[in-house]
C-alpha atoms as one frame of an Amber mdcrd trajectory, in Angstrom:
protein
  27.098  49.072 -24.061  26.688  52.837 -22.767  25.972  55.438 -24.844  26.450
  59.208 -24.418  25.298  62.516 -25.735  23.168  61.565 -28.476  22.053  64.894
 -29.513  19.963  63.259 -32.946  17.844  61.381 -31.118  16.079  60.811 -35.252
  18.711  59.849 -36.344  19.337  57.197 -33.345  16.398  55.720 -33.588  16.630
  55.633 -37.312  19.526  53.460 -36.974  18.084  51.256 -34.353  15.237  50.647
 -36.968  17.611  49.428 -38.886  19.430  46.828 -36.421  18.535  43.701 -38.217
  18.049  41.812 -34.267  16.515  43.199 -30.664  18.114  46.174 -29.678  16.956
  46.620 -25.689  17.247  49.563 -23.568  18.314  49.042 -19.745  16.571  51.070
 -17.230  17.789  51.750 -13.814  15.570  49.269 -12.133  17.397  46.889 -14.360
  14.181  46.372 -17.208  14.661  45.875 -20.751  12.527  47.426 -22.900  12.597
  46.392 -26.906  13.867  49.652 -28.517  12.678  48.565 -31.927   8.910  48.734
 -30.618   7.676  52.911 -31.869   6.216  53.001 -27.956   8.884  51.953 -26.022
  11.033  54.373 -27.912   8.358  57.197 -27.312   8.174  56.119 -23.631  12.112
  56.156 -23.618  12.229  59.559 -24.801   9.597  61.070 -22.391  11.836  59.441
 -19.506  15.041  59.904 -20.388  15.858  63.457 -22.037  14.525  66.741 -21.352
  16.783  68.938 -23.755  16.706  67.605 -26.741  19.844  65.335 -26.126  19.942
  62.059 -24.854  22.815  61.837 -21.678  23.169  58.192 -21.180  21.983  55.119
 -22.276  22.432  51.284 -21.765  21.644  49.232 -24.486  21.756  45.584 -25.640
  22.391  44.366 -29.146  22.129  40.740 -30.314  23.689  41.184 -33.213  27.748
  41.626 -34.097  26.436  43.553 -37.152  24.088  45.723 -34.600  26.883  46.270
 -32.630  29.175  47.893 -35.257  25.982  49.943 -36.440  25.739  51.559 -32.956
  29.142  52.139 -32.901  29.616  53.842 -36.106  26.775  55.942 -34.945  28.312
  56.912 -32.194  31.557  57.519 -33.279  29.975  59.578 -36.536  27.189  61.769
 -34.396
């Protein structure tokens, strides 16, 4: 799924700590990197945003429940 415009990236990450499976991050090159791991979201952040809001993400979620969370989130922000 792509997401857009997060502008709490706290908040984000607060609800992908909460995903109960892996939530993964696609880069460009086509990596994954395990967004429920503290330094792969600190290295995501470094990389991705310089203004304090998030443009666009790709992200994988296991998870139905996961799903819905990100959703909600995203809908809500």
């Amino acid at each position: 799924m792509k997401v857009e415009n997060i502008k709490d990236t706290t908040k984000f990450f607060q609800v992908i700590d909460e995903c109960k499976g892996k939530v993964e991050l696609v880069t460009g090159e086509g990596d994954r990197l395990n967004l429920k791991s503290k330094l792969s979201q600190y290295v995501s952040l470094a990389n991705i945003f310089s203004d304090g809001t998030i443009k666009e993400l790709e992200l994988v979620a296991y998870e139905p429940e996961d799903i819905d969370r990100l959703l909600n989130f995203m809908i809500n922000q």
